[in-house]
Structures are given as C-alpha cells and as structure tokens.
N, C-alpha and C positions, 0 to 999 in steps of 0.2 A: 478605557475604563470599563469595568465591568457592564455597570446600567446601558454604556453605549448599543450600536448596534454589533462589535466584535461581540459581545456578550450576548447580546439578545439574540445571536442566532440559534443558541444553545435551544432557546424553542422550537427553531427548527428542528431540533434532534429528537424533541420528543414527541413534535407531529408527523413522525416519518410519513411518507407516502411511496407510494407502488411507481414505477415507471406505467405511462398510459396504454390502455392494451392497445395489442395493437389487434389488426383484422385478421391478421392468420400469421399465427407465427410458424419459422422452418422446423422441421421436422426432430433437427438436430439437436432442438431445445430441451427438446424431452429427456435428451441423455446426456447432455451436455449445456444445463443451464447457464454456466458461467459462460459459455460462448456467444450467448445472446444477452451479455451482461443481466443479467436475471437471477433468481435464485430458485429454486426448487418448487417453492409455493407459488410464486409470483407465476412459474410457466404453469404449475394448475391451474391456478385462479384463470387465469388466461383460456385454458382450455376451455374452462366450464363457461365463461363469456362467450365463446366461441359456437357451444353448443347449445345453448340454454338463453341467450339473447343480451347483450350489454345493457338491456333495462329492467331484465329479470332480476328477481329479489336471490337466486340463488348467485347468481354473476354476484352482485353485491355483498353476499354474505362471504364471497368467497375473497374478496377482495379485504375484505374486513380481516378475513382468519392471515390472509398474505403480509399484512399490514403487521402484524404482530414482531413482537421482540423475539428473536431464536431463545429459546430456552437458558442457552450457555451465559446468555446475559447477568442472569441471577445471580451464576457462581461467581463471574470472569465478568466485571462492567466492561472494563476496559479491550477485552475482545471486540467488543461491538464501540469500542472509541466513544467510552459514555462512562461518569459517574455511577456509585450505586444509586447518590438519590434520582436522579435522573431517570434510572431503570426502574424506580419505584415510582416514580412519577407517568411514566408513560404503563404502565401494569393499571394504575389508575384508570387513568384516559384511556385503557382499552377496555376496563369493565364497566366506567362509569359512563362512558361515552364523553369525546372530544369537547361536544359542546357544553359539559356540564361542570357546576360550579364546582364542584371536588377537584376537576379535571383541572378545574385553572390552579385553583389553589396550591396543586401540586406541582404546576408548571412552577409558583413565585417559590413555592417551598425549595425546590431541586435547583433554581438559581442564586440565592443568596450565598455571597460568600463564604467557602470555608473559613470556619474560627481562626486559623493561623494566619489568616491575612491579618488580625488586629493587631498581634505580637511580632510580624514578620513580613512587611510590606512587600517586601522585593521579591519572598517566595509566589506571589501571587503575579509578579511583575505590577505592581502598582505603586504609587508612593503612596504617606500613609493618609494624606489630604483626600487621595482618590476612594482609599479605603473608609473612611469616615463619610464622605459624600456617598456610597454606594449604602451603605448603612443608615443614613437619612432616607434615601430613595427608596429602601428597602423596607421602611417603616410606613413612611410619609403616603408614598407611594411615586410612578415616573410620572406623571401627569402632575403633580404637587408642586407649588409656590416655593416649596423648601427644599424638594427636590433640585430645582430649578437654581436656585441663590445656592447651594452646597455645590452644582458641579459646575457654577462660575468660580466659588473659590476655590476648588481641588483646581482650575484653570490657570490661575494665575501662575507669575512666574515666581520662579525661587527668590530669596530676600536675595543671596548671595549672590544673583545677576547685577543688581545696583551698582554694588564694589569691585565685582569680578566680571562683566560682559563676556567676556571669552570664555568661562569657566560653564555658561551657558548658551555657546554659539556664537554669540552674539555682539554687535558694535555696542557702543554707551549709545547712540540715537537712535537704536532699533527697540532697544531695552527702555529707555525711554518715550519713544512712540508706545511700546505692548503697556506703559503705567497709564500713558493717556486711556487707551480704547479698553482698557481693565474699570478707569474712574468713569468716562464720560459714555462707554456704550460702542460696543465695532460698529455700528452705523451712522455715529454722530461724525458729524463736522469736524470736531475738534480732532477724532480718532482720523478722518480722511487727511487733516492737515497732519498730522505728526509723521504719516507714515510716507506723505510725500518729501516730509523736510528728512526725516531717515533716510531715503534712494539716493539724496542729494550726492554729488562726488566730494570724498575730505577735500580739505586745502590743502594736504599735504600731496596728491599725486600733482598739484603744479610743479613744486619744486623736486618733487620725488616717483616721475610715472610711474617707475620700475616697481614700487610698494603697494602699484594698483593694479598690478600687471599689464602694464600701459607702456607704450615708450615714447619716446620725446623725441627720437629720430632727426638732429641734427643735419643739415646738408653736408653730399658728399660722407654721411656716416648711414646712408638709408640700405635694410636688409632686405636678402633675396627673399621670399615666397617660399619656396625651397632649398632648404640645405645639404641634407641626406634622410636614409633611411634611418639614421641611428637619432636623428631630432624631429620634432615636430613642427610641423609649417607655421611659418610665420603670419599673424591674423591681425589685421587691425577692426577694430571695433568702431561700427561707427557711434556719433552722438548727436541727441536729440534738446535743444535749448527750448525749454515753454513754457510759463509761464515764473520767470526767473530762478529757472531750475535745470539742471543740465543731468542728462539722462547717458547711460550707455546702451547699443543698439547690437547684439550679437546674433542675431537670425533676421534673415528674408525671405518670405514665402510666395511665389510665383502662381496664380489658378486665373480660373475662368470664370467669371458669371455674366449672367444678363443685365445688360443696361436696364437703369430702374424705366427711363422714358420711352426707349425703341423698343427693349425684347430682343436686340440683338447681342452676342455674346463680344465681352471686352476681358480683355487682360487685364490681370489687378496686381500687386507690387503689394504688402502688407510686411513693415516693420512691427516684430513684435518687442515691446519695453515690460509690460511685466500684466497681469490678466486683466487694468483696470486700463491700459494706454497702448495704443496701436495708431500704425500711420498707412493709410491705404491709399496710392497714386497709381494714376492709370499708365498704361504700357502697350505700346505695340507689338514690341518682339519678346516680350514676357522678362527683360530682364534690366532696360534703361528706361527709369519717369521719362513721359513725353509731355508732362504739363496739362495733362487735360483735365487733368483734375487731381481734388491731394482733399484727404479728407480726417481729422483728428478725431479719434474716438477717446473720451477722456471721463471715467466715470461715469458710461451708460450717455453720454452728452457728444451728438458731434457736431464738430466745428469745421466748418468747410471754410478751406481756400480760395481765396482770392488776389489778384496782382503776384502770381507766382512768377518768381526769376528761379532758374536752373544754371548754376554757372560751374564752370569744369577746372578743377587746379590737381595740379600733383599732389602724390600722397607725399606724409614728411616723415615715413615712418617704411614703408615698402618702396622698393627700389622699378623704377619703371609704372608704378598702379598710378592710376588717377584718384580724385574723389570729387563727387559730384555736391554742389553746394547748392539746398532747394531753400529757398525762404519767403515770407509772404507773411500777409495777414489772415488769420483763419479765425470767422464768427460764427455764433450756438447760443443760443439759450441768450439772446438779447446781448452779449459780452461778445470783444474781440481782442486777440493776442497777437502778438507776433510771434512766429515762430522759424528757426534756421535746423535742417536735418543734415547732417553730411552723412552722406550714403560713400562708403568706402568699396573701392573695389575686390574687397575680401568678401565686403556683404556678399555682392552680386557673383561672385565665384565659388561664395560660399556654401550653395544647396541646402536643402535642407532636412538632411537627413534626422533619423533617429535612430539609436539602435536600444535594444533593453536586453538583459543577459537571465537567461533562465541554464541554471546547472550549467551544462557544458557547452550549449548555443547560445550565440548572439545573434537574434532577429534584427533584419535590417529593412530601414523602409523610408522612403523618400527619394528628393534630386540628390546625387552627387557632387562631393566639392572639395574646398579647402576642409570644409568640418568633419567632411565621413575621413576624411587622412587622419587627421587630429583624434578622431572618434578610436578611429583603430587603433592607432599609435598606442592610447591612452588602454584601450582594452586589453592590447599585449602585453602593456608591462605589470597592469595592476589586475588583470583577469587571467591566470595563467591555467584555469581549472577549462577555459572556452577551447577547443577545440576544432567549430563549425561556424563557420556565416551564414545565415540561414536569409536567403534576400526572397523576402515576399511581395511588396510594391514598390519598384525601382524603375522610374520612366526614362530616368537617364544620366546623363553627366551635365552642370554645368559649366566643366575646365578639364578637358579633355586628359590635358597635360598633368594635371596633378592625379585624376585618378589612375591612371596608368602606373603612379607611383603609390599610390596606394595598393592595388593588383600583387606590384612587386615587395610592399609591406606584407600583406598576404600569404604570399609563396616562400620569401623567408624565413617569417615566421613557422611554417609548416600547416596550417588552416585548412581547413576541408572549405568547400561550398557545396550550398544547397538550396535547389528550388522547389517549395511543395508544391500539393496540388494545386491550390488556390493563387498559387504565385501567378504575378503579370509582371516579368523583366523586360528590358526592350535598351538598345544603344548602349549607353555606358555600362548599363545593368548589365548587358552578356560580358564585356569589355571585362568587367571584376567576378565575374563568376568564372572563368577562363583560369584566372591565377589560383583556384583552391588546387591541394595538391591530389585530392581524389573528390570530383564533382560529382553528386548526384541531383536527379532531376525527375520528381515522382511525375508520375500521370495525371495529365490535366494541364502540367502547368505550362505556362505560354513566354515563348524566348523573340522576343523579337529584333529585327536588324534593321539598318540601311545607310545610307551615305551621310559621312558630314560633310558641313557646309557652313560659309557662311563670306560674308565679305563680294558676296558674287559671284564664290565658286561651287562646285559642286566635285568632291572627293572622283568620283566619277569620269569626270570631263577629264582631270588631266590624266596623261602618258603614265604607265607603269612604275616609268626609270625618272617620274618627278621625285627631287628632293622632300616633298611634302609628305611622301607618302613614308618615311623612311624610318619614322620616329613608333608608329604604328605597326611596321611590316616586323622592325626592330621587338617591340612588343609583345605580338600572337606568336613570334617565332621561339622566345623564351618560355610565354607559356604552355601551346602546343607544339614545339618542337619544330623543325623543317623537314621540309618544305610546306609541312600542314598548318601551319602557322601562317606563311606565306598568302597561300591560299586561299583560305577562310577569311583572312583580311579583305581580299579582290572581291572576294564573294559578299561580304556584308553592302561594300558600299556599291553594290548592281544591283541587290535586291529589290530596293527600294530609295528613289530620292530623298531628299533631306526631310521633308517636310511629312514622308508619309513613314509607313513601317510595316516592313515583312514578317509577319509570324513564319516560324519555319515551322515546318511538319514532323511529325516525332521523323520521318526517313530521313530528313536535313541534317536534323540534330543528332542523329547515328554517324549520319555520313561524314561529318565531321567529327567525331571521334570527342562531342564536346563532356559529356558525362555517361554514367551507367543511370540504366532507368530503377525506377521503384517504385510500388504500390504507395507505400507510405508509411515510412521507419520513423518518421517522428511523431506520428497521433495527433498533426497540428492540428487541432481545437476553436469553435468558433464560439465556445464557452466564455462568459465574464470570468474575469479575475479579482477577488479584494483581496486588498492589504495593505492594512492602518499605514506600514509605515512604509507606504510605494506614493510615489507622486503623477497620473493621479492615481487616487485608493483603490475607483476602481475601473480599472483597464477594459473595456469594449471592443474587444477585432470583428465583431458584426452587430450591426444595428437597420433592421432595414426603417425608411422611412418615406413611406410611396409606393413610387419604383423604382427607389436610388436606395443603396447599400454604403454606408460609413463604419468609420471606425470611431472611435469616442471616448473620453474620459468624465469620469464623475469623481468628485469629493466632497466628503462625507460635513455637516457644517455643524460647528460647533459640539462635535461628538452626539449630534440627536440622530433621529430619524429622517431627518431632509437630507437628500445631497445636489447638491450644486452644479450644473455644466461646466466644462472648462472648456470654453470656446476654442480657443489656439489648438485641444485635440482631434477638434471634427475635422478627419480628410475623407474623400469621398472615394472606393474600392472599387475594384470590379471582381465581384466573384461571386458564386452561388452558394443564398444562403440555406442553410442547411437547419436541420431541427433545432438546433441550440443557439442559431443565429437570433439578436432579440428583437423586439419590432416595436414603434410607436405608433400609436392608433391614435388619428389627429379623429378622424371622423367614421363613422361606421352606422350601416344598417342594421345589424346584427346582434341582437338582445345579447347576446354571449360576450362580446367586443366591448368593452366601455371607453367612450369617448377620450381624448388627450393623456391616455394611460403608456407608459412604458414597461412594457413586459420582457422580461430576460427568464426563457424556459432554463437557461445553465449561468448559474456566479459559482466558481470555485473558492472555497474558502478553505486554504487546509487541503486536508485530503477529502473534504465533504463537500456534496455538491449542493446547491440549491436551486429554488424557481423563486423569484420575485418578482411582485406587480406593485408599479410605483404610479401615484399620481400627479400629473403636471398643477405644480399649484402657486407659481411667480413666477413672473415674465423678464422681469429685469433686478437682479442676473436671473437666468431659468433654474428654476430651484424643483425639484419631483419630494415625491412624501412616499416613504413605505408606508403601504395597505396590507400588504396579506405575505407572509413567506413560508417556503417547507423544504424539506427535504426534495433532492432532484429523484 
C-alpha cells in the first residue's frame, strides 16, 4: 500500500544523497565520471574535498551544490525516475534546507496519491479499501489511531473468500483462521489456535493421498527414487504428530554449533514445519538422530525430550528407503506432550538446497539432494527464459547418485554453469558444475575436491578397475569427455581424504580444462534486495555480525515500519565482505556506531538504490524498526 514502506521510500528520492567521498579518487574520473559510477558534480565536489579538507565549509557547500536535482528534471520528471511533484518537492528541500518544515511538508505533499487512484484503483495497483485507508493516513496522519484502524481494514480479506476460498488462494480453514486473527488480534491466542487447526492435514488425504500429493504406497506397489530424466524424483515427506495435530516435514538442515554446557562443537539435525515450529536433534555424522538430544521449538516455547525411542521401519511409499520413527515425551513451560517425528529417508537425501531465479540466472546455494533434482526439473520446465546455474555456496552432495542425475538434467537441458567471485563450491558442488555446457568461474572463487567415502571406505583405497568406481568415471567422461573425464575423477579423490578438502589452484582448474575464467560478467552484488511480493521481502547475501558473515532474510510486519527475522534464512557464508555488505552493531565504542543497530549501506528497490539503519527493538521473534533511510 502506498502509506507502507514500498511508498515511503519515495522519501528516499527526495533526500537524494552523494555517494561518500572518497580519499582520492582515480584520475580517470575527471573524464570519465560514469566510470567511477559518479556524475560530473559529484567528482568535483569530490575534488574540492580532496583539496580544501572534508571539514571545510567549501567541501560542504560543494557537496550541497552535487546533491542538487540535474536541471532536466523540471522539464522531463521522469528522466530522473521521479514525479513532477516530487521534483517540486526536493527544489524545496534544496532552498529551504532538508531539515525545514516547508521541506517536510513538501515531502507529505509529493506523496499523496494521485487523484485517479479514487476513480481507478487498480491504476495505482491498490484496491479501493487501500485507497481510502491511504487517504485517512494522509489526513490523520501515519502515526494516527485512524491511521492505524483504516490499514487494518484495507487488510482484511475480500467478503468473496467466505464462499469462494479458492478464488482467494485459499482453503475454507485458512480463510477462517485470517476471520479469527482479523476479530481477536495476530497475537492473541485464539489467532495462534485457529492457524494451527488450519496446518492440520484434511481427512480426505486418508482415503485420498494422491489429492495431497501424498501416496499411500501399498506393498509390493512401492516407487523407485528415480525414474528418468523426463520425471521428477520421487519425495516422501516426512510428518510431525504434536499436540493432536499432524504436521508435514519437507526440508532438513544439517550445521554445527557449540554445545550450550562444554563449548564444544556438536551436529544438529533441524526439521523445518513452518516459522513458528522446528525440531532440532543431535547427530554424529550430520545426517542420522543419535538420541542425544531432540528439542521442540513451538511458539518461541522449547520443549525438550525426554525417554526418546528411535526405531527403524521401511518406507511404504519409496522402494528400498527406510524411515526412521523418533518419539518421546517432550516438556516446556510447566506442560508435557508427546510427540512421534518420522524422518523419511528422502529427508535425509534430501539437502537443502535453494535456488531463486533473477532474469536469466538461477542462483544456487546449499547441500545437494533429491530436492536440487526436483528444483531443477521444476525450473526447466516452468523457467525457460534461465539459461545459467549460478552455484555460490554448495558444500556438497548428500546422495551422490541422484546428483549425478541432476548434472545430466543440466547438460540436456543445455544450461551454462557459473562460479562467481564470492563462490565457495567443494565435492558434489564441482560434480554439477562439470555438466554446464559452457562453465565459467570468475576470480576469487574457490573449487574444492576429494574422496568419498563412507561405510569404511575410502574412494581412494580401492583398485582403479573397482566396480565402484564405474558409475562416477561413467559420469566426468560424459561431461569432460575422455579420457579427461577419466582423469579428473582419479584426481579428485587423491586430493584429499573424505573427511578434508582440496582447494585447487586457479593452474589445477586450467589443467583440467574445467571452465573459462572471468573477472566478473555478472556484477554479483552484496547489496539487499526488496520486494513486497518476494518471500522473504527482503533478501540479505551479506550481513556481517562479529567476525562471522551470514546471509539473511527480513519481512516487512504488518505492512509498517518493523520487519521481522526469518530465522530458517540465517545460513552462515564464507566470503569477503565488501562495501555494501550490511553489518549489526551489537556493541560499540564509537560515538559514530549505535548500539544493537543494523545497517545495510545497499537495499535495491527497483532500479533505486538505498542506505537503511534499522533498530533492534523485540527479541522474540527479533523484530528491527526503520530509523533513518536515503538514497544510496
């Protein structure tokens, strides 16, 4: 909606600001401004700071004059990707000064609706609820009571969801849970009950799996994992039974952290069910519970396990899979439940990839598995504009066998691969970088190799002319050709044992003939990204916090000014961060630095860039507040 923050950036546009000088800019700037993305004034202003001192009043004045609207604005708004009133607004704020009350007034004058929003909702993209609530806000003011009560009702849902659910996305008890938490409040109780009785599975996939995309897998009728390249792999879901509520389970995520008592680092196993419910059990080899612990996070509340059984049955759905059956009593907050998880060996094969599609790349990032198959599949047939796999943080495979067939989904297709600078691949990651039909791999980025293993072997140990080796040498020979194929296979798993991993040297990755190098043809960006209607809105590929580097997602809450963590986005990078990488400032000496603040020097919105400083202000969930924002 307009009043939101998608709207409120528009203030960004008429506080433009200068990029920060810098200490000496190249030479080249002088004639060639656009090369040093700068414009004309900006590299004066620049000069005259350069010679006259960053705290002189002429540095300043010059900064002031750089700062100004190009003339052509007047004639041509939209040259400068701005309204007229806007450019009458900032003509303001340049004579009246920023901080002055004319200056603002022009700011609210230059964002209210154009008139034809009242006659023509949908020109404006808003409904007309939205338009009328913007019009209250725009009286009232956004800070206002009636502000407030107008963009809960422009929220609700359409009447026609009642009687049509589908005609609005929607099930009848999802549509039903949004009339509870519309009447009693998104935070009340009654809102938390409704939206868990909505997750619930219908009664109809008992007698009807197939309507859930579920199957009921009869014995003696149970499907392979893999069919061909022309279908997509076969997935069973696992499910989650607690507190008389049966849940579906389609991602597992596999990491590290420190034991809360020793300090020393344990494998953690994390089912994710949906941003309020998560199941975290300990692991030794990062990919089978070992029972040491199983812990329910439910609503900010966790429930730990107790008298845990882990028992092993066949899957009744995959041909040959297991599934493993955890259950126990898990107590929190004075209360105890029982709870039963079947973790499917789809989970555990399943990796956890992501990918997200910008124009003609699909970035990819995670383990590998049954899902990146599925991922791709899915992107071939329904993304036919993608051209490139662009794999940034890929540690590896966890089913060796299926990505191999994804590789060859890949090379059919006809797909490029691509490693940028910042990329960290390694094992399965080179495995599917191999199948693009023209590989490149910029400067910087890091390919690493070495032997599998498992079961007590080592890829390594056995003879050349072992049958094991056959399915692999099979493999690199289709994608690199023979005998360089061959080869390269021999060579990965000598590198390095199972357990460690070879970076090769840019002469390695020559010498194997794996890709052409590059400076850097795709501009990969450590800039935020928003967009209302992305999930989450807004995308983080660098955050530093410490001396650790994550990637992150935020969503925007209730269309205000808050947005919200999405915990299930924070995974933790290796790469250097760069000027537009954003940083949290938990604690600081530095008058300049404000405490618990998240600052993002780049969010792209559009084609416009911005700086935003957000403050940490609720803990559970972590929620940040915009404070100040501008032009980048």
């Amino acid at each position: 909606m307009r009043f939101s923050l998608t709207a409120l950036t528009a203030l960004g546009i008429l506080m433009g600001s200068m990029p920060s000088v810098a200490e000496e800019l190249p030479a080249k700037c002088d004639t060639d401004p656009a090369s040093c993305e700068m414009t004309a004034e900006q590299v004066k202003a620049n000069r005259v700071c350069e010679d006259q001192g960053h705290e002189s009043e002429a540095c300043k004045q010059a900064i002031m004059e750089a700062k100004k609207l190009p003339a052509k604005c007047d004639t041509d708004p939209a040259s400068c990707e701005m309204t007229a009133e806007e450019v009458k607004a900032n003509r303001v704020c340049e004579e009246k000064g920023r901080d002055s009350e004319a200056c603002e007034q022009a700011i609210m004058e230059a964002n209210k609706l154009p008139a034809k929003c009242d006659t023509d909702p949908a020109s404006c993209e808003m409904t007309a609820e939205e338009v009328k609530a913007n019009r209250v806000c725009e009286e009232k003011g956004l800070e206002s009571e009636a502000c407030e009560q107008a963009i809960k009702e422009a929220n609700k849902l359409p009447a026609k969801c009642d009687s049509d659910p589908a005609s609005c996305e929607m099930t009848a008890e999802e549509v039903k849970a949004n009339r509870v938490c519309e009447d009693q409040g998104l935070e009340s109780e009654a809102c938390e009950q409704a939206i868990k009785e909505a997750k619930k599975l219908p009664a109809k996939c008992d007698s009807d799996p197939a309507s859930c995309e579920m199957t009921a897998g009869e014995p003696g009728e149970l499907l392979p994992e893999f069919v061909s390249l022309n279908h997509k792999a076969n997935f069973e879901k696992g499910q989650f039974e607690w507190k008389n509520n049966s849940f579906l389970i389609e991602k597992l995520v596999s990491y590290q952290e420190s034991d809360e008592k020793t300090g020393e680092p344990i494998f953690v196993l994390e089912f994710i069910v949906d941003n309020e419910l998560s199941i975290k059990m300990g692991t030794e080899d990062g990919t089978i519970p070992d029972g040491s612990f199983a812990i329910i996070k439910d609503s900010g509340i966790s429930y730990v396990g107790e008298q845990l059984s882990i028992k092993e049955a066949s899957s009744q759905v995959i041909k040959d899979y297991i599934v493993l059956v955890v259950s126990g009593i898990f107590g929190g907050n004075d209360e105890s439940f029982p709870a039963t998880i079947r973790i499917t060996q789809s989970l555990i094969n399943g990796g956890s990839s992501e990918i997200q599609i910008e124009g003609d790349k699909a970035y990819l990032n995670g383990d590998l598995g049954v899902r990146t198959y599925n991922q791709i599949f899915t992107l071939i047939t329904e993304h036919p504009e993608v051209n490139t796999i662009v794999e940034v943080n890929v540690s590896g495979s966890v089913h060796d066998d299926i990505n191999m067939q994804t590789g060859r989904l890949i090379r059919q297709a006809g797909l490029n691969t691509y490693v940028p600078g910042n990329g960290d691949i390694a094992s399965g990651g080179v495995d599917l970088f191999c199948a693009g039909v023209n590989r490149t791999i910029e400067k910087g980025a890091k390919l690493g190799v070495h032997s599998w293993g498992g079961g007590g072997i080592q890829a390594a140990d056995l003879p050349e002319d072992s049958p094991l080796h056959e399915a692999q040498i099979a493999y690199f020979s289709e994608m690199l050709g023979s005998p360089l194929g061959k080869d390269f296979y021999f060579y990965t798993i000598n590198a390095a044992p199972a357990a460690e991993v070879h970076y090769m040297s840019p002469e390695e990755i020559t010498r194997w003939q794996l890709g052409t190098w590059s400076e850097n043809i795709l501009g990969i960006s450590q800039c935020a990204t928003y967009n209302v209607d992305a999930s989450p809105q807004i995308d983080v590929p660098c955050v530093m916090v410490g001396n650790d580097v994550f990637k992150a997602g935020l969503n925007q809450v209730n269309k205000s000014i808050r947005f919200e963590f999405v915990p299930t986005s924070l995974v933790k990078i290796q790469t250097d961060p760069s000027q537009d990488c954003g940083i949290f400032i938990e604690m600081s000496d530095s008058p300049e630095l404000e405490e618990n603040h998240l600052i993002f020097p780049c969010i792209k919105m559009g084609e416009t860039s911005f700086w935003f400083n957000l403050k940490w202000v609720n803990d559970s969930p972590i929620q940040f507040e915009l404070l100040k924002f501008g032009i980048k």
